[in-house]
C-alpha positions as CSV (number, residue, x, y, z in Angstrom):
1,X,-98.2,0.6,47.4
2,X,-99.1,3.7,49.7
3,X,-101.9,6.1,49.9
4,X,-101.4,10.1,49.9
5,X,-103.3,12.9,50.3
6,X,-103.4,15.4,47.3
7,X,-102.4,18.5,49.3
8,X,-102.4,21.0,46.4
9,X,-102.8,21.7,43.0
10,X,-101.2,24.3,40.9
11,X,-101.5,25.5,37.8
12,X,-97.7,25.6,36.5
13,X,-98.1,26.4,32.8
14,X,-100.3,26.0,29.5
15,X,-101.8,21.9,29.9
16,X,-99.3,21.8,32.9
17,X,-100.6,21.2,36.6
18,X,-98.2,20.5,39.7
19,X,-100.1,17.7,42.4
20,X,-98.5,18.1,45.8
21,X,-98.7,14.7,47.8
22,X,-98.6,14.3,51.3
23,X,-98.8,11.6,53.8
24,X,-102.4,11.1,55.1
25,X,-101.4,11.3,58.4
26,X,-98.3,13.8,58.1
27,X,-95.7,11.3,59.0
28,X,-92.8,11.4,56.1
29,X,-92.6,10.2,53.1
30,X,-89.9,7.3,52.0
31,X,-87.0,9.2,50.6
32,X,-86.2,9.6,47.1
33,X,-82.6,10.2,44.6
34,X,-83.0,12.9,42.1
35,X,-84.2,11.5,38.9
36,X,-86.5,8.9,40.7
37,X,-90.5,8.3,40.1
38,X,-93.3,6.8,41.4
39,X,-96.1,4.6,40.0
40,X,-99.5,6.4,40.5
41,X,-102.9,4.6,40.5
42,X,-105.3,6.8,38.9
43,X,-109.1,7.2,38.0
44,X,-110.3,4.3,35.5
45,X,-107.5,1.7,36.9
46,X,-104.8,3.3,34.7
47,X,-101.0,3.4,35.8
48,X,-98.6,5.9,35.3
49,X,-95.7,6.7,36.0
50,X,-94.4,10.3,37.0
51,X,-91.0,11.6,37.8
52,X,-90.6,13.7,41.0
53,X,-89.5,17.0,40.6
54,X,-89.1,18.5,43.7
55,X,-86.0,18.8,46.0
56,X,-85.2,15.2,47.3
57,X,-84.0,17.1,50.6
58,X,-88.0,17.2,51.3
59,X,-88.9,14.3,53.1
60,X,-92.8,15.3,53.7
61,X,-94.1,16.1,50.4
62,X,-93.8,14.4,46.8
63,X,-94.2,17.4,43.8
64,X,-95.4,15.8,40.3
65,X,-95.4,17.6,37.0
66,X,-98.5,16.3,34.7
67,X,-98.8,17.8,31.1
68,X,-102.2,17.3,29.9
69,X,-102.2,14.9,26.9
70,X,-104.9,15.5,24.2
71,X,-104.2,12.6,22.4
72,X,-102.4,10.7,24.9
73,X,-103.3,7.3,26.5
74,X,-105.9,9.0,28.8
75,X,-103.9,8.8,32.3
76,X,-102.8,12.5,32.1
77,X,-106.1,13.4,30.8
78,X,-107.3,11.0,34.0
79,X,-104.9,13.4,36.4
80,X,-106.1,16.8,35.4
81,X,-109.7,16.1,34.8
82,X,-110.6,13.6,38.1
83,X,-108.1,13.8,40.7
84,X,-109.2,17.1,43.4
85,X,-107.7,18.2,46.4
86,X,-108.3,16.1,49.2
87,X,-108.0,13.2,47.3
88,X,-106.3,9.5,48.0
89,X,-104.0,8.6,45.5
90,X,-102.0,5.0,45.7
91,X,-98.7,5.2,45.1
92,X,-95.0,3.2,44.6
93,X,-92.4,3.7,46.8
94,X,-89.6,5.5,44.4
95,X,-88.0,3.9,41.8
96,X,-85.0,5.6,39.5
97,X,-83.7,4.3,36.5
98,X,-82.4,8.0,35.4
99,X,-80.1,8.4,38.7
100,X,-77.2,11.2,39.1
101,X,-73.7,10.5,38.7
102,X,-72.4,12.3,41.2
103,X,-68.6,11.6,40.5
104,X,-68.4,14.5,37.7
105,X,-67.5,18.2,38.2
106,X,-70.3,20.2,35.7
107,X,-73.3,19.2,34.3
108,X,-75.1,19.9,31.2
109,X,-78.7,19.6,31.6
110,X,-81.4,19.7,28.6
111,X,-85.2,19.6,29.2
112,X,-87.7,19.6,26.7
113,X,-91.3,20.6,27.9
114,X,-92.0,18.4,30.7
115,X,-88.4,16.5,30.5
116,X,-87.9,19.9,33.0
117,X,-89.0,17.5,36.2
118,X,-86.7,15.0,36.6
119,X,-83.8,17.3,36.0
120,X,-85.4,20.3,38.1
121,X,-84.8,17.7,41.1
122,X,-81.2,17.2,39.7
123,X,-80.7,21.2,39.9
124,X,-81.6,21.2,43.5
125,X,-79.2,18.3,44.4
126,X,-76.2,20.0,42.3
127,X,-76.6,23.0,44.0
128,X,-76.5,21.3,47.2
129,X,-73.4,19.2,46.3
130,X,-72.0,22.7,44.9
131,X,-71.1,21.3,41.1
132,X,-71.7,23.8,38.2
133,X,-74.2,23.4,35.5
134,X,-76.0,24.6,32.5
135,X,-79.5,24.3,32.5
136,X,-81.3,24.9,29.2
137,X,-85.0,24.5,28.9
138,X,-86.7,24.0,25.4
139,X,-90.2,24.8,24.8
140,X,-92.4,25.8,22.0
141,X,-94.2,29.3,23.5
142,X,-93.8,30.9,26.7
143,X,-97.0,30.0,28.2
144,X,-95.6,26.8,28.3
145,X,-92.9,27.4,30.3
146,X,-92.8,25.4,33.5
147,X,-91.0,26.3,36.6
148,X,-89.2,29.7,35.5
149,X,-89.3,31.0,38.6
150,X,-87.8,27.8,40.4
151,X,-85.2,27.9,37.8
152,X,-84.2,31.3,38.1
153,X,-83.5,31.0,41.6
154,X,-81.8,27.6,41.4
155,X,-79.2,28.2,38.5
156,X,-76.4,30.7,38.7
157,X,-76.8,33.7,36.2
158,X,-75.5,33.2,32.7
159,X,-76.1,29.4,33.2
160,X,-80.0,29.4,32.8
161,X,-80.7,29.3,29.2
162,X,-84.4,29.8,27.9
163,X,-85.0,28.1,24.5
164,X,-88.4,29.7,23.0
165,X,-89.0,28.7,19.4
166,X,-92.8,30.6,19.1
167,X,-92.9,28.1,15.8
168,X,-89.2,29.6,14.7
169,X,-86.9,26.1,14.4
170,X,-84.1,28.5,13.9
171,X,-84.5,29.7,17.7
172,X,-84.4,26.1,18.7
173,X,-81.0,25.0,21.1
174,X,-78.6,24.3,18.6
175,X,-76.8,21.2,20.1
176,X,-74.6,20.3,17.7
177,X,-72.8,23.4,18.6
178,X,-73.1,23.0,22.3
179,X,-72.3,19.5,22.3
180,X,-69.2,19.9,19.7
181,X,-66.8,18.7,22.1
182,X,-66.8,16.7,25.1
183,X,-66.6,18.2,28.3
184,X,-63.8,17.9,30.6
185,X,-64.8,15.6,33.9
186,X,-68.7,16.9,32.4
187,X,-72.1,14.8,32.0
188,X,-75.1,15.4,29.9
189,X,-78.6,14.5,31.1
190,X,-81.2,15.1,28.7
191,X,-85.4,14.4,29.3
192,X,-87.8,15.5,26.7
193,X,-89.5,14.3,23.3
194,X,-87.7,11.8,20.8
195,X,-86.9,14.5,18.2
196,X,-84.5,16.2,21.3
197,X,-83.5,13.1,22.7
198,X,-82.3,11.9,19.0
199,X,-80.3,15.6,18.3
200,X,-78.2,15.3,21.6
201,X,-77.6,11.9,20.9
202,X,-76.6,12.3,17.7
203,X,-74.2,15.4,18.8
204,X,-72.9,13.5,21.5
205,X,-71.5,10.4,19.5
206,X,-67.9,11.3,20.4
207,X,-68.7,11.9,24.0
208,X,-67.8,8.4,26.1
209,X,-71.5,6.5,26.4
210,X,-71.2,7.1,30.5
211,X,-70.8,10.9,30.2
212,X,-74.5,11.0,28.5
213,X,-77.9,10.1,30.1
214,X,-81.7,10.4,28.9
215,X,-84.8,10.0,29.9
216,X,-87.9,9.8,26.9
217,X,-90.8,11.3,29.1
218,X,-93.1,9.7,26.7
219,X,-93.6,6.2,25.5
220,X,-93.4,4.6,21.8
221,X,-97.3,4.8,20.8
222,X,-98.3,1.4,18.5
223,X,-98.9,2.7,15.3
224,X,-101.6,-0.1,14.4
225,X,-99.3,-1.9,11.7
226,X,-98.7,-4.9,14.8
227,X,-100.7,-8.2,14.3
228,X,-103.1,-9.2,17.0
229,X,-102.2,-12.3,19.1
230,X,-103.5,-14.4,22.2
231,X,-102.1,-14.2,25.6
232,X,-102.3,-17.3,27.6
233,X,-101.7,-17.4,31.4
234,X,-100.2,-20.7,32.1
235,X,-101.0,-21.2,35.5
236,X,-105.0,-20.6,34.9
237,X,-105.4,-21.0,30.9
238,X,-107.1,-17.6,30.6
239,X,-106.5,-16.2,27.4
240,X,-106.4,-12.7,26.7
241,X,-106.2,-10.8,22.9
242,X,-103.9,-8.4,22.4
243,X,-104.6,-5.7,19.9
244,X,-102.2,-4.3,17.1
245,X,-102.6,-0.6,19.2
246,X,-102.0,-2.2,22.7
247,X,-99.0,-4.1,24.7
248,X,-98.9,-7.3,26.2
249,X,-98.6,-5.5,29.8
250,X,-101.9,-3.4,28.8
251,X,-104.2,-6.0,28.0
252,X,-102.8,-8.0,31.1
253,X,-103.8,-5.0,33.4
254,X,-107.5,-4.6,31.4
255,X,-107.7,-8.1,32.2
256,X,-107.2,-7.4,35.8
257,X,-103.9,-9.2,35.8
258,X,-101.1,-6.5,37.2
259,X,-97.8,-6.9,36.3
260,X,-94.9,-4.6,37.7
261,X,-93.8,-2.3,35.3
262,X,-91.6,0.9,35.1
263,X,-90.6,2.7,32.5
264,X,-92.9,1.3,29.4
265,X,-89.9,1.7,26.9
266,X,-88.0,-1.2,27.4
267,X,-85.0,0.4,29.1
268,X,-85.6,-0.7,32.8
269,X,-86.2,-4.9,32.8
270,X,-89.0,-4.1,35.8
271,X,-91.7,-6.2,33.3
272,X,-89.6,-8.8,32.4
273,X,-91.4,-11.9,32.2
274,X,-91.1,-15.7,31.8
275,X,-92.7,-17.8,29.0
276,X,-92.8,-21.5,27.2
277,X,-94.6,-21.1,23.9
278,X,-94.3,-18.6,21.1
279,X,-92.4,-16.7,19.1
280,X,-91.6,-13.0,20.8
281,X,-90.4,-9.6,18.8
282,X,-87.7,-8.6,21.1
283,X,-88.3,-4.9,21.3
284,X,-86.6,-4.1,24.4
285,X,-83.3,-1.7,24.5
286,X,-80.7,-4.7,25.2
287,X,-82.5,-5.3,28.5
288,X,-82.4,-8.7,28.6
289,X,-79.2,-10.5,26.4
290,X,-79.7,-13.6,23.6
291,X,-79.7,-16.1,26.4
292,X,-82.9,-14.5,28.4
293,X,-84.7,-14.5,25.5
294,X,-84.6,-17.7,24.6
295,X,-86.9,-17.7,28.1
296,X,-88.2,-14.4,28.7
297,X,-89.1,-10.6,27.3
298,X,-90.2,-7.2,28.1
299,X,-94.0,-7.3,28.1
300,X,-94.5,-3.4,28.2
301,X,-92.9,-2.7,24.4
302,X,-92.2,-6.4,22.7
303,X,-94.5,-8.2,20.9
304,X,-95.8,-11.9,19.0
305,X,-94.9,-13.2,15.7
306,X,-97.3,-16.2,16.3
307,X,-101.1,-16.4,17.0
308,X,-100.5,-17.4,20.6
309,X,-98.0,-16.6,23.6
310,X,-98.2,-18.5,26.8
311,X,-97.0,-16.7,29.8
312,X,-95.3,-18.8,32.5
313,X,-97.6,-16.4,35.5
């Protein structure tokens, strides 16, 4: 972990803020690939993670997106609210499990609300590498628009498409159409809510699994239907509960036991973790195969079918 300086803070759109970080002492930052993030300790002990979204040709400044959460888990809330100018934030070095595939000649890029930061990075590094691509950004009023301007200037004319709904679903990107037919030597990256991620996927089912990429911005909430179980710590015998609206790699981090973590959807294998007792609900995306199971599991999504899991930490 590093610190930085919060250099700025801008006011992007509706519930969206931009936080510029710096190096405290101006020397530059570790570089990052489009697509990467970085862990950010913030107010309250909480840990999020953010994508950055500015040009990865910038080696002395990190730009982070943050869309302000009502009934989130509190760390946007924690970002907009607490966290000034002039600030010390502690930080990851990058991390990218969404990376770009350079190897393809055009790109098709779909951003829903604040999906737009990972792949606003992308459109900087495509421009750079001189491939062609669509950009099409969905949102549901134009206040909350992020990054128009940026866009504008980044994405040739005729290949910046604004998708406005203003509560309209018939003004909504109709992907079935765009995505009828795969794209010769094309890609797909798509970053935004479930609902989007799940109407590209399904129009892309003929496309080859390689030529499609996504990136859900926000993580599975626990809808309180989970059983509560113990946590044990085998190395100290601390036990720790676990409620039916938290994760194993929550209560661990409450409990002021920090885990390295990544993506919190099960996708990335960052929190896999040993254990010897129990009997774990697998939730993870095909992280870890039927073998590593038997011995380990993703503590940020899966879960406990008996009263008590011992942890081999």
């Amino acid at each position: 972990m590093r610190k930085v300086l919060v250099k700025s803070i801008g006011c992007e759109a509706k519930d969206i803020k931009t936080f510029e970080l710096v190096d405290p002492e101006g020397s530059a930052l570790p570089p990052f690939t489009v697509g990467a993030h970085i862990d950010v300790n913030l107010p309250g002990g909480m840990m999020r993670q953010y994508s950055l979204c500015n040009d990865p040709a910038e080696t002395d400044r990190y730009l982070l997106a943050v869309f302000r959460e009502a009934e989130g888990r509190g760390g946007s809330k924690a970002f907009h609210d607490e966290v000034a100018v002039g600030d010390l934030l502690e930080i990851s070095e990058p991390q990218n499990n969404f990376p770009l595939d350079h190897r393809f000649m055009h790109y098709i890029l779909i951003a829903g609300g604040i999906g737009v930061a990972p792949l606003l990075a992308m459109a900087y590094k495509l421009r750079s590498l001189g491939k062609t691509f669509d950009f099409h950004m969905c949102v549901r009023s134009a206040d909350r628009l992020p990054f128009k301007t940026d866009l504008e200037e980044l994405v040739e004319p005729g290949r910046l498409h604004f998708h406005i709904t203003n509560g309209d679903p018939s003004r909504r990107l109709d992907v079935e159409t765009l995505l009828a037919e795969p794209v010769s030597a094309g890609m797909v990256y798509c970053c935004g809510p479930e609902g989007l991620i799940d109407a590209v996927g399904e129009a892309t089912s003929a496309w080859h699994s390689h030529t499609v990429k996504f990136e859900l911005f926000k993580p599975e909430e626990l809808d309180g239907t989970d059983r509560w179980f113990d946590v044990k710590i085998a190395s100290t015998g601390q036990l720790i509960r676990v409620g039916p609206r938290e994760t194993i790699l929550a209560a661990l981090w409450k409990a002021g036991i920090k885990r390295a973590f990544s993506c919190e959807l099960g996708i990335c294998g960052t929190c896999r973790t040993p254990f010897s007792e129990g009997v774990p609900i697998h939730r993870d995306d095909n992280v870890l195969s039927l073998k590593e199971r038997e011995k380990e599991m993703t503590i940020c999504v899966s879960r406990c079918e008996s009263s008590l899991l011992t942890l081999d930490i």
